[in-house]
C-alpha positions, 0 to 999 in steps of 0.5 A: 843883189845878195852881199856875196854877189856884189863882193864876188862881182867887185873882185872879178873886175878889179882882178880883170883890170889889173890883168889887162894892164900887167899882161899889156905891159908884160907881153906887148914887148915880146916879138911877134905878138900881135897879127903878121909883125915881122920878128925883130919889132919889140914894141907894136906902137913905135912903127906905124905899118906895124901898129896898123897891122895889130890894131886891124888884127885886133879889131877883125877879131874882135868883129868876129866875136861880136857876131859869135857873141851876137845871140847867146843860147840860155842853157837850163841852169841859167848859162848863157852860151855863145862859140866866141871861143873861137875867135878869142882862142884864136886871137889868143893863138896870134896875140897871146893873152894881150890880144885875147884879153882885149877882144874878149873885153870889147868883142863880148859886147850883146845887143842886150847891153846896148839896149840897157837890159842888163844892169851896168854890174852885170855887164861889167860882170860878164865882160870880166867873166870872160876876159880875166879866163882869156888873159889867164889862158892865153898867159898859160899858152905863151909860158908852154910856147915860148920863143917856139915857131912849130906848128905841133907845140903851137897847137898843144899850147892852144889846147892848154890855153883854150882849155885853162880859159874854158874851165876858169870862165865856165866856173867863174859865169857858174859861180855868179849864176849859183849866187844870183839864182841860190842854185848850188855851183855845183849843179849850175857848172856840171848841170849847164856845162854837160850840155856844150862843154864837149862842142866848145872845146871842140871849137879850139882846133878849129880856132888854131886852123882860123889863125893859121888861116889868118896868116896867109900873105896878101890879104887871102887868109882874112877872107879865107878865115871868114868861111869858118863862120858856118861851122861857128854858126852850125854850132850855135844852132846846135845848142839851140837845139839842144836846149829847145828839145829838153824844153819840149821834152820837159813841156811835153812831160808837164803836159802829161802830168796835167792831164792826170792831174786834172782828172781829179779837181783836188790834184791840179798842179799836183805833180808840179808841186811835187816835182818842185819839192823833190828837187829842193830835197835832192839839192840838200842832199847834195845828188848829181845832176843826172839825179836832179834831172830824174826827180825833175821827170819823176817827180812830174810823171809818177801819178801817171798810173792814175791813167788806169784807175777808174773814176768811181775809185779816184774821185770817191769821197768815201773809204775805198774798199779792199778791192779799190783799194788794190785798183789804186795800189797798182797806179805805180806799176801802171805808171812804170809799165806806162813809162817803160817804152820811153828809153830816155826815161830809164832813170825815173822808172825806179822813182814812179814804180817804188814811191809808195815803198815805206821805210819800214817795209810795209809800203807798195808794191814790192815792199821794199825796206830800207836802203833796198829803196831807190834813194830818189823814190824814197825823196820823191815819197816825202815830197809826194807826201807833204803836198798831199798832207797840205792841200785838200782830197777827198778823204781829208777835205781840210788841209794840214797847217806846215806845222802838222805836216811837218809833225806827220814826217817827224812822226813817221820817220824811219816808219813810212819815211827815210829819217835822212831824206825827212832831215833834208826836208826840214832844211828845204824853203818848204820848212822854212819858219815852221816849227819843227819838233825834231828827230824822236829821241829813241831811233825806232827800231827798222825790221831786219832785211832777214825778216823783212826776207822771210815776209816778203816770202810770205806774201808772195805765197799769200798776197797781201793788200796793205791797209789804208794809208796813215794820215798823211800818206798821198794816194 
């Protein structure tokens, strides 16, 4: 376990403890705390009907979690997800922060734990995970309440307190994530929560609904209140779905990308490899989740032009002719054209069409320079060509050291590749323990956009087929 994990994990559950303690004696005393207590009793354990009714509350909310705890979805990024916000939410609207601590700590219990598939630290993480955002909120909740009995400032101060416990346990499971995984925060809490912040936080009215059920006499609203585990269970399916369709979706992609791969013997698992360098580059240069998510699809799918190009020029050992050589050239067009129908990747079009784009402008196909190429294309381009540069192909059966590669991407920064993306890179897993030349000492001078203008004029007058790639340059 990383030093910072163990120190983070060691205060999360000392800070758990002392909240659970303080809020026990410090909220326990206020009438009315816990499930149905007539106003006027000060303290729950000094009558016995009184301390039966709050220990019966207690234990029917903390069932209530256990079930909604029962089976977590895993979201992308490494979140697990249950809707015992609910129940806690709703204990928390009853009890306050006592009553929501103590069902959190105990009803978040999974099977997985009893069965020792998670190590003791990470139960302990988890339950405190949950119950120190429960107590907060539900401390947020009773300041904004008060001594107040209506049901419009009761409502409002359980939106408060639910939204104080999702955000504080959202970033606090995100935090432990990123240290566990070495994933950025950033990228664990806004990649992972997009996918069920949205259906969670819409669990609150329902769980403000579930303890005003809860109150009614005679024993009707426990029964009543556990007809609102279909719309608990519903939501779980949901998140399970949602997870399920992104992993067919990304598999059905995966797929695809193998399929042309295949096609050529020396690029098997290519764009797998690609994928995988891009994203480390994205997350040095610090892009959105939606951004991570295009390099991920993109970085897969933008050889899928290679579908039109024929064998006799993809697998040929020989130099390509200038004729091949345009059959090749049309791959990312090919590939965005391919693509264009799929309207749920709009995003990576730019990443397949412009890959090949050279920094200095002299790429294909639309010779774009500069800053008029699509950042992620220009990230994609120098992952696409370090893979190249490293592993065997037809016109370089000998693959490049790390340290040549590197060289290369030095070599052509601000030429064929984004100085910035190249600096990325050298900062990624991929570069790590290779010996890095360094940025040139004099910056390469970059053509003007007016000039680069008046070519691109030019060669729409009179096509123009590039040259051969440099050393270096993937096909």
């Amino acid at each position: 376990m990383p030093k910072a994990l163990k120190l983070f994990i060691t205060g999360l559950v000392a800070a758990s403890v002392v909240a659970l303690v303080a809020a026990s004696f410090v909220f326990a005393s206020r009438s009315g705390w816990a499930f149905g207590i007539r106003p006027g009793i000060s303290i729950p354990w000094v009558s016995p009907p009184d301390a039966r009714a709050a220990v019966a509350g207690v234990g029917f909310w903390t069932v209530l979690t256990l079930f909604a705890s029962a089976l977590p979805v895993q979201m992308p990024r490494g979140t697990l997800v249950s809707t015992s916000i609910a129940p806690i939410v709703a204990a928390m609207v009853l009890g306050g922060p006592v009553a929501a601590g103590w069902v959190a700590v105990i009803g978040t219990t999974e099977l997985r734990e009893l069965r020792g598939k998670v190590p003791w630290y990470g139960t302990l993480a988890n339950h405190a995970a949950i119950s120190l955002p429960a107590i907060v909120g539900g401390t947020a909740m009773e300041l904004l309440r008060g001594n107040a009995t209506g049901p419009t400032l009761e409502f409002v101060a359980t939106m408060v307190g639910a939204t104080v416990y999702f955000t504080l346990n959202t970033s606090i499971t995100a935090l432990i994530v990123a240290l566990r995984s070495g994933q950025p925060f950033r990228v664990v809490a806004f990649g992972d929560a997009k996918g069920f912040s949205t259906s969670l936080i819409a669990l609150t009215p329902l769980a403000w609904l579930m303890a005003l059920i809860y109150r009614l006499p005679d024993g009707a609203g426990i029964w009543a209140t556990l007809l609102f585990a279909l719309p608990l269970y519903t939501t779980r399916v949901a998140h399970h779905r949602f997870v399920e369709m992104r992993e067919m979706f990304t598999q059905t992609i995966g797929a695809l990308a193998e399929a042309v791969d295949k096609r050529d013997p020396f690029t098997s698992r290519h764009s797998h490899r690609v994928k995988e360098i891009a994203i480390d580059i994205g997350r040095e240069m610090r892009v959105s989740e939606a951004e991570l998510e295009a390099l991920e699809w993109g970085g897969l799918l933008h050889d899928v032009g290679k579908i039109g190009v024929p064998d006799s020029v993809l697998l040929k050992q020989e130099r390509l002719t200038r004729e091949e050589r345009m059959l090749m050239n049309a791959h990312p067009v090919k590939g965005a054209e391919i693509i264009a129908p799929v309207t749920k990747l709009a995003p990576e079009l730019p990443i397949i069409r412009h890959h090949h784009e050279w920094y200095n402008g002299s790429g294909y196909p639309d010779r774009l320079m500069g800053e008029e190429i699509p950042k992620l294309a220009r990230i994609l381009h120098v992952a696409d060509a370090f893979e190249a540069m490293t592993a065997a192909r037809p016109y370089r059966m000998k693959p490049l050291s790390q340290e040549q590669a590197l060289a290369e991407l030095r070599k052509f920064a601000g030429i064929q590749f984004d100085p910035v993306v190249v600096d990325a890179f050298v900062r990624t897993k991929w570069a790590a323990g290779v010996s890095d030349p360094g940025r040139p000492a004099e910056t390469r001078p970059v053509p003007l956009l007016s000039q680069a203008a008046a070519r691109m004029a030019q060669a729409a007058a009179v096509p123009a087929v590039p040259d051969a790639p440099a050393q270096g340059e993937p096909l």
